[in-house]
C-alpha positions as CSV (number, residue, x, y, z in Angstrom):
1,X,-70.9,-20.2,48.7
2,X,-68.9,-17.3,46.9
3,X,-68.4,-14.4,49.4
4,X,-67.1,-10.7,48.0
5,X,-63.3,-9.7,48.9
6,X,-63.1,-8.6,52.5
7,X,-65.6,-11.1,53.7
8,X,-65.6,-12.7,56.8
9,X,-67.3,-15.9,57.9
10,X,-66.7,-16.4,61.6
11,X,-67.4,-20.4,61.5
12,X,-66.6,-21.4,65.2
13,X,-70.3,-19.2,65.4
14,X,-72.6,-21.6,63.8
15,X,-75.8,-22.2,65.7
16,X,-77.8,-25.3,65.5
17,X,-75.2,-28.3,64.5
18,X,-75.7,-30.0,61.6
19,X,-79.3,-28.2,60.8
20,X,-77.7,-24.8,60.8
21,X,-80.2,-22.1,61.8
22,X,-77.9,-18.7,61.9
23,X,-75.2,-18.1,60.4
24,X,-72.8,-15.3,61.6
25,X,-71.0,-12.7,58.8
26,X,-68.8,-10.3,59.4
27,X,-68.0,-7.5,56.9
28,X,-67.1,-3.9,55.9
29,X,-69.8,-1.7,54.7
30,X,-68.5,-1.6,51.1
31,X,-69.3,-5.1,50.9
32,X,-72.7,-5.0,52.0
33,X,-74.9,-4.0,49.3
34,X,-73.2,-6.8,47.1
35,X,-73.4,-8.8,49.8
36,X,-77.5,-8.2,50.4
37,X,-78.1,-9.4,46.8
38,X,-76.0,-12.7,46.9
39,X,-78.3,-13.3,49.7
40,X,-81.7,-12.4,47.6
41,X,-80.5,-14.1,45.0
42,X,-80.1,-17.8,47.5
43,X,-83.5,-16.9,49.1
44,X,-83.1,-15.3,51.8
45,X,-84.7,-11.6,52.6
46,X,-84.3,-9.1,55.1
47,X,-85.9,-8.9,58.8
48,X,-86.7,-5.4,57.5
49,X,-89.3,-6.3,54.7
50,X,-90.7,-9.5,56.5
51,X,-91.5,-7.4,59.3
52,X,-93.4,-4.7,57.0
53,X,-95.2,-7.4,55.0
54,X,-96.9,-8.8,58.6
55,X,-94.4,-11.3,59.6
56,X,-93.5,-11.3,63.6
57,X,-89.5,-11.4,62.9
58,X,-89.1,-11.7,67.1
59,X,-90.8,-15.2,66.6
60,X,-88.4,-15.7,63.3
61,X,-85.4,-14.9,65.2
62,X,-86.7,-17.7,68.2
63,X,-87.2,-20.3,65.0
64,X,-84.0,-19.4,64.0
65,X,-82.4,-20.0,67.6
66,X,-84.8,-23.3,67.3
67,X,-82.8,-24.6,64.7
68,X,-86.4,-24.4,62.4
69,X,-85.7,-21.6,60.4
70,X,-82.1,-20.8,58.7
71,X,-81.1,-17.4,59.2
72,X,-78.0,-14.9,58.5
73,X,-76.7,-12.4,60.9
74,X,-74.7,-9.9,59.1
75,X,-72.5,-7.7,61.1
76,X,-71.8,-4.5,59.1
77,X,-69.8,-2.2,61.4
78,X,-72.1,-1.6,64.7
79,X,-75.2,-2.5,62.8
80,X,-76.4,-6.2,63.0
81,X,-78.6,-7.3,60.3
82,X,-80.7,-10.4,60.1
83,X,-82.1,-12.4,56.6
84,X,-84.2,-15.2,57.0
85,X,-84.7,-17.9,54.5
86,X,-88.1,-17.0,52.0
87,X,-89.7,-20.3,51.9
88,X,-89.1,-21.6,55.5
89,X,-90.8,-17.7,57.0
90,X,-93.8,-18.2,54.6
91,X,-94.6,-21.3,55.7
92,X,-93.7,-20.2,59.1
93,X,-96.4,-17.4,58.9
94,X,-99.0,-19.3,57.1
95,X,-98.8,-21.7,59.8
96,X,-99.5,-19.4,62.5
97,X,-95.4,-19.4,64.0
98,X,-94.7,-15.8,62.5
């Protein structure tokens, strides 16, 4: 995975083993924005808009802890981000998890 100069994937912070549900990333807030479209463009969107198009991002973020759902925590300065995976939360929500 290509990540933008200044980058910084803490990878003693993986969750879930082998089936990797969260991934941690650490950056500055210059890198963000380029950042938040690598992830859109691998499939992943933001906590933000899932939780204003109905889905229950608490019971994402327990998936994610699961090891059921893959899931990036960005740490931009103080403020913690999450993006979940687009297929996995759809089928999540039409199953009744999210």
């Amino acid at each position: 995975m290509y990540l933008p100069e200044g980058v910084f994937v803490n990878k003693t912070n993986i969750v879930g083993g082998l089936n990797m549900a969260i991934k941690n990333i650490e950056m500055d807030r210059r890198d963000s924005a380029s950042y938040r479209k690598m992830l859109k463009r691998g499939g992943f969107l933001s906590a933000s808009y899932l939780s204003v198009s109905g889905f229950d991002v608490n019971q994402l973020k327990k998936l994610a802890k699961r090891g059921e759902l893959d899931a990036v925590r960005c740490a931009i300065g103080k403020s913690i981000r999450w993006y979940y995976r687009e297929r996995q939360a759809e089928s999540a929500h039409l199953r009744g998890l999210a």
